[in-house]
N, C-alpha and C positions, 0 to 999 in steps of 0.2 A: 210765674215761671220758676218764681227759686223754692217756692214749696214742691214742685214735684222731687226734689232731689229728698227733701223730707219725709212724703209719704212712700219715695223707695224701701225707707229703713223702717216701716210699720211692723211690728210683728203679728204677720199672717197667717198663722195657723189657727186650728181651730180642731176639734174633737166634737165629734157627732156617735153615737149607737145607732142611728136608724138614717135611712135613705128614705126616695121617694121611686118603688121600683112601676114601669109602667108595661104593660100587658098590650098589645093590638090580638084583637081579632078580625083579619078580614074578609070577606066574600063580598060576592055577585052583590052590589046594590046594597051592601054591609058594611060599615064599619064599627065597631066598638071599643073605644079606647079606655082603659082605666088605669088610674096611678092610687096604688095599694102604698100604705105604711110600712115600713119592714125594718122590721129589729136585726143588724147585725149581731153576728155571732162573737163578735170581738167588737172595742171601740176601733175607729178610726178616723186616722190620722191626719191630719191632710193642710195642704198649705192653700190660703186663696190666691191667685195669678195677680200679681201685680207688674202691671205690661206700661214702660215709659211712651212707647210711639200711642197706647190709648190714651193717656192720660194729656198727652200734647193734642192729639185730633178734638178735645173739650176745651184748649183755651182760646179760640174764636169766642168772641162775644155774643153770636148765635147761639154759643152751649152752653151751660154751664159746670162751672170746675168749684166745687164749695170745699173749703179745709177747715178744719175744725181743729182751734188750738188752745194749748192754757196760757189763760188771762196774765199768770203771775211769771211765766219765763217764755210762751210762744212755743211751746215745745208742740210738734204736729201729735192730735190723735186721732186724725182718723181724716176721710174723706169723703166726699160721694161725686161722680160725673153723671152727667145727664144730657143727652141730645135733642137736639129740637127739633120735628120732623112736622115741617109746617105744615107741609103737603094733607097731611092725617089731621093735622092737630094735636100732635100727640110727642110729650116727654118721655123720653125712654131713660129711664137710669137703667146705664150697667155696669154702676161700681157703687157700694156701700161698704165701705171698710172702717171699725175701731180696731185701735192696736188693742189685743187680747189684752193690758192690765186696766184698759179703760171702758171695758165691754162692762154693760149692765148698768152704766151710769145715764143712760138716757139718751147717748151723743148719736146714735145712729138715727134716733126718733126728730129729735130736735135739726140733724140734716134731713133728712127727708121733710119737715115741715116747710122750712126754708125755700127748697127744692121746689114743693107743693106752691111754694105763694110764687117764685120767681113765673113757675108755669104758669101760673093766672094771670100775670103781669106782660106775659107774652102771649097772652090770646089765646092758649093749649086747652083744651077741653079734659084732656085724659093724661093720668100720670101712670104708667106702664113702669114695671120693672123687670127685669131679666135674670134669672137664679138656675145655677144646677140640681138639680134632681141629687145627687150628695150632699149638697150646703144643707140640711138640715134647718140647722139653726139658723140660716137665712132664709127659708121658708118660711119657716112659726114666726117669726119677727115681723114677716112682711105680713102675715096673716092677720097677727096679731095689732096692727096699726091700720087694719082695714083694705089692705089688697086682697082681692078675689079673683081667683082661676081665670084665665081667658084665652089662653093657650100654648103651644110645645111646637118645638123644632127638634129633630131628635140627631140633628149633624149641626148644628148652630153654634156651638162652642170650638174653639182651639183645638182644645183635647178631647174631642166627639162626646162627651157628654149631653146629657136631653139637656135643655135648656128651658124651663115651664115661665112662662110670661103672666104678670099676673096686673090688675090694675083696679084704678078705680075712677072714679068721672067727679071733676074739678069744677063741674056746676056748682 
């Protein structure tokens, strides 16, 4: 409980060029959805949501709340939440956050590991994670540690952004 007050002061920003813009087509007996890469015309800017009432609904021991600190003073860098949706079998993270001077050091890979083994430890079959369609750089990350497409809510977010779900199987 006394590190949420820690990961409040994370510095959440982040700078992205490109989105994930997505297209529907539908008709009769049709649908077609695709999500294109798209180069902004500018960078932008953008803060990740760091919300206290989520960060409290993860510290039931059904869920997990991982912090990730330095060894030599505890200073918080970063964090991840994850719910446990027994029902499914399925870990849903929806927070992966390094404070921006500590990004590129491994700490979001090495939380999600973690993450990964406590889900097998709770019987979860699948580890699911939840990303904006702007998070860019939370995309390629998750991509690049082996999550794969599996699906989108396009009102799912706070601030109506898509929300593309992506996962992998804990076999």
């Amino acid at each position: 409980k006394g590190d949420i007050a820690g990961c409040l002061q994370l510095d959440n920003q982040y700078e992205t060029d490109f989105v994930w813009q997505m297209t529907l087509d539908e008709k009769p007996g049709h649908w077609q959805i695709a999500f294109n890469n798209q180069r902004l015309p500018r960078t932008l800017e953008a803060v990740y949501p760091i919300n206290e009432s989520r960060l409290r609904l993860v510290l039931p021991a059904e869920h997990c709340f991982l912090v990730a600190a330095a060894r030599e003073n505890d200073e918080i860098l970063g964090y991840l939440t994850m719910k446990n949706d027994r029902a499914h079998s399925v870990a849903l993270i929806e927070d992966v956050l390094v404070s921006q001077p500590y990004r590129r050091h491994h700490i979001g890979a090495r939380l999600v590991g973690i993450a990964r083994q406590w889900a097998k430890e709770h019987a979860l079959t699948q580890l699911m994670v939840e990303v904006s369609t702007q998070n860019f750089p939370a995309l390629t990350f998750c991509q690049h540690i082996g999550f794969q497409l599996c699906g989108f809510n396009d009102h799912y977010l706070p601030n109506h952004d898509i929300a593309i779900f992506l996962a992998q199987s804990l076999r």
